[in-house]
Legacy VTK file of the C-alpha trace (Angstrom):
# vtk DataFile Version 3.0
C-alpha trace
ASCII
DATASET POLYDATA
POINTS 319 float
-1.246 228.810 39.974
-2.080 231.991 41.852
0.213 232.453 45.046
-0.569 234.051 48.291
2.390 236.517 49.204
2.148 234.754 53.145
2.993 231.604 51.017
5.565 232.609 48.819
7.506 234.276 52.430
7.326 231.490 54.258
8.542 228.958 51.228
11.969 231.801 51.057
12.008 231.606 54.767
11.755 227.630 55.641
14.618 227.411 52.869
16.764 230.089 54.820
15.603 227.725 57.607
17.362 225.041 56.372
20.319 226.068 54.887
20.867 228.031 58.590
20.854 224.495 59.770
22.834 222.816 57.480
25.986 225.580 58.168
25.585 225.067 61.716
25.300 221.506 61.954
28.798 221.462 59.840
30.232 223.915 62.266
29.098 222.011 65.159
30.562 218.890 63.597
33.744 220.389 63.002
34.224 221.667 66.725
34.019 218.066 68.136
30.353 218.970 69.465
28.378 216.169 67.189
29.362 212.723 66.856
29.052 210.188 64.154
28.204 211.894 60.858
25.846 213.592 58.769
24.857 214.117 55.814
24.091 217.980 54.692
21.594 218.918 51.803
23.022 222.461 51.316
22.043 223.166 47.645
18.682 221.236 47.718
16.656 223.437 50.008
13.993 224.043 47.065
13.227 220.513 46.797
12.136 219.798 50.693
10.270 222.735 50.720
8.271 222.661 47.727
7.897 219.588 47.864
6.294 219.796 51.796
4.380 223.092 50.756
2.503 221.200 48.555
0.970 218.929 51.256
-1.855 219.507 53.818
-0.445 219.818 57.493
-2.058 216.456 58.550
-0.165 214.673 55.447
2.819 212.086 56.167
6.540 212.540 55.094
9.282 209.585 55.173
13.114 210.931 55.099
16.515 209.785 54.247
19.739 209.955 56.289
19.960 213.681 54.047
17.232 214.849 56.054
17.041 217.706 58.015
15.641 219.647 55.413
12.531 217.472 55.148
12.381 217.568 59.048
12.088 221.539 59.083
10.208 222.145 55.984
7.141 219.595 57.719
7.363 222.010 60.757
9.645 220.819 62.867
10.491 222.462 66.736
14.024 223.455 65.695
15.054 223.657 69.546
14.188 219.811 69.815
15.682 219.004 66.246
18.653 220.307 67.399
18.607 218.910 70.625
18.232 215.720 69.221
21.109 216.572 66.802
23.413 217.264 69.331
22.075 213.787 71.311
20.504 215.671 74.386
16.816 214.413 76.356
15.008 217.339 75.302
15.311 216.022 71.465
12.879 214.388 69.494
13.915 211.049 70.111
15.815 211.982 73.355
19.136 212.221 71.926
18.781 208.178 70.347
18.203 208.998 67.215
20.651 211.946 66.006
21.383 212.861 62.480
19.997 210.164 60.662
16.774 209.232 62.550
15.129 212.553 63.499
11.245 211.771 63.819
8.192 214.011 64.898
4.995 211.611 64.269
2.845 214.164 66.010
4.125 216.833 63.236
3.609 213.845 60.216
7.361 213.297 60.225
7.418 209.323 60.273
11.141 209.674 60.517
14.313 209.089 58.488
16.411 206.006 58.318
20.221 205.363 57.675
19.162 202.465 55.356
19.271 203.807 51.447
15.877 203.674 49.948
14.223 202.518 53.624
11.586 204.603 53.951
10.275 203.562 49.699
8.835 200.274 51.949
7.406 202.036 54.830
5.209 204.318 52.094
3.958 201.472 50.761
2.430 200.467 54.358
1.684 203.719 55.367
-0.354 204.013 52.305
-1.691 200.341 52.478
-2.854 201.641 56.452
-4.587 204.901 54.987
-6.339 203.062 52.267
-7.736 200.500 54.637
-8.829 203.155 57.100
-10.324 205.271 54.293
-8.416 208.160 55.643
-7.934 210.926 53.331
-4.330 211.951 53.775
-1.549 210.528 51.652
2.355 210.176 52.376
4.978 211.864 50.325
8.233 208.989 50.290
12.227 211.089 49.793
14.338 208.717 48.836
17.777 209.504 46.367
18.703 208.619 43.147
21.289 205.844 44.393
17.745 204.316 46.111
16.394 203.988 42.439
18.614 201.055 42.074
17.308 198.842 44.649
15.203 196.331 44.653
13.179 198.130 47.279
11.814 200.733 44.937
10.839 198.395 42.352
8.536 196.872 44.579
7.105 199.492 45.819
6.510 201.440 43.435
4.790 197.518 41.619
2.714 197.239 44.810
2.107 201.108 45.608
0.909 201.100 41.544
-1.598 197.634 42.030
-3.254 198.659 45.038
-3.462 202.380 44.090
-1.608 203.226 47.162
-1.980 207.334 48.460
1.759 207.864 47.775
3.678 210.331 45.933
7.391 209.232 45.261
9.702 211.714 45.346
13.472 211.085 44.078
15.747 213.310 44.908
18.740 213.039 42.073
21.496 215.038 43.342
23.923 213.606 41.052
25.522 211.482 42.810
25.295 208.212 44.929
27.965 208.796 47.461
30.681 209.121 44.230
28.502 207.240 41.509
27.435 209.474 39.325
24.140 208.990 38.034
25.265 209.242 34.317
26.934 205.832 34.750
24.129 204.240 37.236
21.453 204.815 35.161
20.756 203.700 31.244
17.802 206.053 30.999
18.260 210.164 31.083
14.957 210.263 33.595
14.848 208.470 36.751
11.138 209.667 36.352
10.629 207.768 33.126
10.825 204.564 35.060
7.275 205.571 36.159
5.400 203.931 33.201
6.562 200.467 33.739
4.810 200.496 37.067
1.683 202.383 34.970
1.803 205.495 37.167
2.680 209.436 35.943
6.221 210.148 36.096
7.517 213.764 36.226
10.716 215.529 36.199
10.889 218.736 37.912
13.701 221.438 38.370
14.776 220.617 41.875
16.093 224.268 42.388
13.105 226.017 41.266
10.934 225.380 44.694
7.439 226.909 42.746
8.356 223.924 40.086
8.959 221.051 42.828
5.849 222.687 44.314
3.547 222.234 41.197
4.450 218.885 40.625
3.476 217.472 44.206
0.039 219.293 44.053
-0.184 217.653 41.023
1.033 214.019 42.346
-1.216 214.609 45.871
-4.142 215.635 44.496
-4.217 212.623 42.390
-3.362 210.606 45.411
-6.027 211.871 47.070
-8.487 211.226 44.756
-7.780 207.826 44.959
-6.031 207.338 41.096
-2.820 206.210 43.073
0.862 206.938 43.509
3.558 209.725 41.125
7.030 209.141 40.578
8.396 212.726 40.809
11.821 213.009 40.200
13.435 216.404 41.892
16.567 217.306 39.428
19.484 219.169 42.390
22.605 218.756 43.749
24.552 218.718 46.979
26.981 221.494 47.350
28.811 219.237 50.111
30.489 216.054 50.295
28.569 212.638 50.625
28.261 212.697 54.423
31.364 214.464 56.417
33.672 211.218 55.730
33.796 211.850 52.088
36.787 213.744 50.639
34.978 214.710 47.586
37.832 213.952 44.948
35.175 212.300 42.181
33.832 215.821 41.457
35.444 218.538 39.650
35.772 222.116 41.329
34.163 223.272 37.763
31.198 221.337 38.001
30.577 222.692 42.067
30.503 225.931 41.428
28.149 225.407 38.426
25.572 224.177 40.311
26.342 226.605 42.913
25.613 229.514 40.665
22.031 227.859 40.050
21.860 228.508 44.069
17.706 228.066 44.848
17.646 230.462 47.249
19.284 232.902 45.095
16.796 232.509 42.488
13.959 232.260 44.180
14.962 235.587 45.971
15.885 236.970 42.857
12.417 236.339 41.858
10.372 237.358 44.954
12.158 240.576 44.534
11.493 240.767 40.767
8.061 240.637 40.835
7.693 243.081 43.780
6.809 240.704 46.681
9.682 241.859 48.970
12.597 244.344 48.803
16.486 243.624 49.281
15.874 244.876 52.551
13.050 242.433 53.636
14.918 239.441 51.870
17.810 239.950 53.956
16.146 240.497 57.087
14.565 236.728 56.405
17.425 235.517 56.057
19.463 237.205 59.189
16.095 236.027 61.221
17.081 232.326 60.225
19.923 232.513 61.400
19.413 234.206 64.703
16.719 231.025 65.364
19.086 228.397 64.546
21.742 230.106 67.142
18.794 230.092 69.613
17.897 226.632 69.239
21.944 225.426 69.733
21.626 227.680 73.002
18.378 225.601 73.874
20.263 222.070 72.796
23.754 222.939 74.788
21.837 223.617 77.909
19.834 220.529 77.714
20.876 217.649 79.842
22.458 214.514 78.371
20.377 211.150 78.708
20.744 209.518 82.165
22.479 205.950 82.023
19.914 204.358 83.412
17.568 205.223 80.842
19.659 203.868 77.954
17.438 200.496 77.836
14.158 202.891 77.201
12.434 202.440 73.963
14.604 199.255 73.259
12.183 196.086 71.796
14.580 193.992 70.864
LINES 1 320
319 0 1 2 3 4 5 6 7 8 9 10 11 12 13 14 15 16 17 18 19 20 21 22 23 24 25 26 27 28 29 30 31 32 33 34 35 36 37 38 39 40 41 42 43 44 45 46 47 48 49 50 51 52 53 54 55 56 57 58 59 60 61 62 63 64 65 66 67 68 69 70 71 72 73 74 75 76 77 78 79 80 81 82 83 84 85 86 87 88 89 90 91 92 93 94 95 96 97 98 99 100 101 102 103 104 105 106 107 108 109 110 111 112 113 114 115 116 117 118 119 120 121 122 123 124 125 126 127 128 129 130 131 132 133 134 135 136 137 138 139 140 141 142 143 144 145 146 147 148 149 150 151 152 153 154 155 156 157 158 159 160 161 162 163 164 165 166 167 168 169 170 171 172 173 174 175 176 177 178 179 180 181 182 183 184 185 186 187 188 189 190 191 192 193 194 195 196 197 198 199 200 201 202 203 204 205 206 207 208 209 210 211 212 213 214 215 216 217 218 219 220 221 222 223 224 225 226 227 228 229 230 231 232 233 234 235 236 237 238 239 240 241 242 243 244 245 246 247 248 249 250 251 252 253 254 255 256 257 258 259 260 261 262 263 264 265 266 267 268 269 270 271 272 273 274 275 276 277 278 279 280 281 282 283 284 285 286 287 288 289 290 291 292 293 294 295 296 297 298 299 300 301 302 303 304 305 306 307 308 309 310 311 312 313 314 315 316 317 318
């Protein structure tokens, strides 16, 4: 695949994006300015983005409760993600929604859910809508490898497979399910295997490698598309953090972190872009200092944002 050096900027970029995010939102956490929890997806930046990359801009995305990264990589207003974040009016779903239910349907963000494997439904009638309305976009379903276990994805992926649904699957294995470790949740070495009992392609790509997560969408959309029917694409990364913030991280070995760590996908990727004479040192840490100057911006925007009013609390309520 021949890339544009625009593209291969803004992929380095979105991930510095993300991971900008991902600090903050920890640090924010940690100084008693965000409530509830989170859960951070430092470490997998390569997987939202390529996988997003790969899609047209008036595609669908569904998210998990790890999902910022998906948020930002499908374009998302980081002043009113953050806003939203930090539960203010000016956010995305005026400060209801927070961490785990950030959505922007105008962007093609349908929106995360707290509920593991959630959104593996929702594809299913997304696509079922599309399919009816002979529209030619297609939704691209995040779930994790914990989800794979549930009944919910064995249905969908049945129903998305006999109606040749416009839906790409995309597991995100990251190891670990909370502290399960997918080596004892799983009998099979590929969650993407699982694909052929549902009589769809199943492919297992390097989750750090974005170009590789990026190539197997294309792939997966383009047969969508066409109308051949849902992938199973199963995105092969890890979390660098804890489960969500109330997870004390004592199932995984020090050893193993710093493993992964040193298979950073920024890192490479940089390490790459640089290789091949797309952009200096210089220009790869200006990127990256950028990022970070945006992400303090949009916690300026967010802290002088007003909370919700009281009386508005019922708004948005139907049940």
């Amino acid at each position: 695949m021949e890339w544009s050096h625009d593209k291969l900027i803004d992929m380095l970029r979105t991930m510095w994006l993300i991971r900008a995010f991902e600090e903050k939102a920890e640090e924010l956490y940690a100084l008693g300015k965000v409530h509830g929890t989170m859960h951070l997806s430092i470490g997998q930046e390569a997987s939202a983005v390529g996988a997003v990359s790969a899609l047209r801009a008036d595609d669908f995305v569904l998210s998990t409760h790890r999902g910022h990264g998906h948020c930002i990589a499908k374009g998302a207003d980081l002043n009113r993600m953050m806003a939203e974040f930090m539960g203010k009016e000016t956010g995305y779903c005026r400060g209801r929604g927070g961490s785990m239910h950030i959505a922007d349907t105008a962007g093609g963000n349908l929106g995360a859910n707290g509920v593991v494997g959630g959104g593996l439904p929702l594809a299913v009638g997304v696509g079922l809508g599309l399919k009816m309305q002979k529209r030619s976009q297609i939704v691209l379903c995040f779930f994790g490898d914990g989800a794979a276990n549930n009944g919910a994805f064995h249905e969908a992926l049945n129903m998305a497979a006999i109606w040749k649904l416009p839906v790409v699957f995309l597991c995100e294995n990251n190891q670990y399910a909370i502290s399960l470790s997918v080596k004892k949740a799983i009998a099979i070495e590929h969650i993407a295997d699982r694909a052929a009992a549902y009589g769809m392609p199943g492919i297992t790509a390097d989750g750090n490698d974005v170009l590789a997560v990026h190539e197997a969408v294309s792939q997966a959309a383009s047969r969508a598309r066409e109308g051949a029917g849902p992938s199973l694409i199963e995105s092969v990364t890890y979390r660098w953090r804890g489960h969500s913030k109330s997870d004390a991280n004592r199932y995984r070995t020090r050893d193993e972190i710093e493993a992964w760590k040193a298979r950073c996908p920024i890192q490479r990727f940089t390490a790459r872009l640089i290789a091949d004479g797309t952009l200096t040192e210089e220009d790869a840490d200006k990127l990256r200092q950028e990022a970070y100057a945006v992400v303090e911006a949009a916690v300026a925007f967010a802290e002088s944002s007003p909370e919700p009013r009281l009386e508005t609390i019922e708004e948005g309520v139907y049940a």
